[in-house]
N, C-alpha and C positions, 0 to 999 in steps of 0.2 A: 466454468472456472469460479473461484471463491479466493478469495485475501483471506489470511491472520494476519496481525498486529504481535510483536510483541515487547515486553518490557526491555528488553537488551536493545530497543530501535529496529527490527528487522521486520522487514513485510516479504509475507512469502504468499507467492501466489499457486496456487494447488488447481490441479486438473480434475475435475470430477469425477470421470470414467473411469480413471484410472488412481484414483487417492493417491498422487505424489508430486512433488513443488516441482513446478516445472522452473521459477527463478524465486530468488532470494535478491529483496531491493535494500540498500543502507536507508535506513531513515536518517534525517540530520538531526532528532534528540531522542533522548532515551525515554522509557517509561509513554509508547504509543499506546493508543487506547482504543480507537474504532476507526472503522474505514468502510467506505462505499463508493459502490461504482458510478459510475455514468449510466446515462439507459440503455448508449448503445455498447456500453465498454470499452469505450477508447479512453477516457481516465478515471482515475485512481484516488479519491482524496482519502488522508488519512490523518489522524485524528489524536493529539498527545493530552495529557495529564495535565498542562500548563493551558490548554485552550488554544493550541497552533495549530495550525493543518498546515500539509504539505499537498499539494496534486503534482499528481505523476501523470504524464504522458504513458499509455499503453506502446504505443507505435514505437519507442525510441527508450523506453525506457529511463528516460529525464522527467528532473524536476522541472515543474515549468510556473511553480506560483509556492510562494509559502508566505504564513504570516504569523 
């Protein structure tokens, strides 16, 4: 599995075997910018324009920290 980022807020996460998003997450600000996984991949941080992150829960697909 692999994340994009992108500027409309949208993190999509993509199956690799198969090249197609398996979900589409709402970001809570526009203009995201980078994101990385956890080692085991259970979450999600992502990364805006402004300096915020959000981490996302894999399991449940929630937000569980932003700042």
């Amino acid at each position: 599995m692999y994340a994009t980022v992108s500027n409309d807020g949208t993190v999509k996460i993509w199956d690799t075997s198969m090249n197609i998003i398996l979900q589409t997450l709402e970001g809570r600000s526009k203009g995201l910018s980078c994101a990385t996984w956890h080692p085991q991949g259970a979450y999600l941080a992502v990364g805006d324009e402004g300096g915020n992150v959000i981490m996302w829960s894999m399991e449940n697909q929630q937000v569980i920290n932003s700042s």
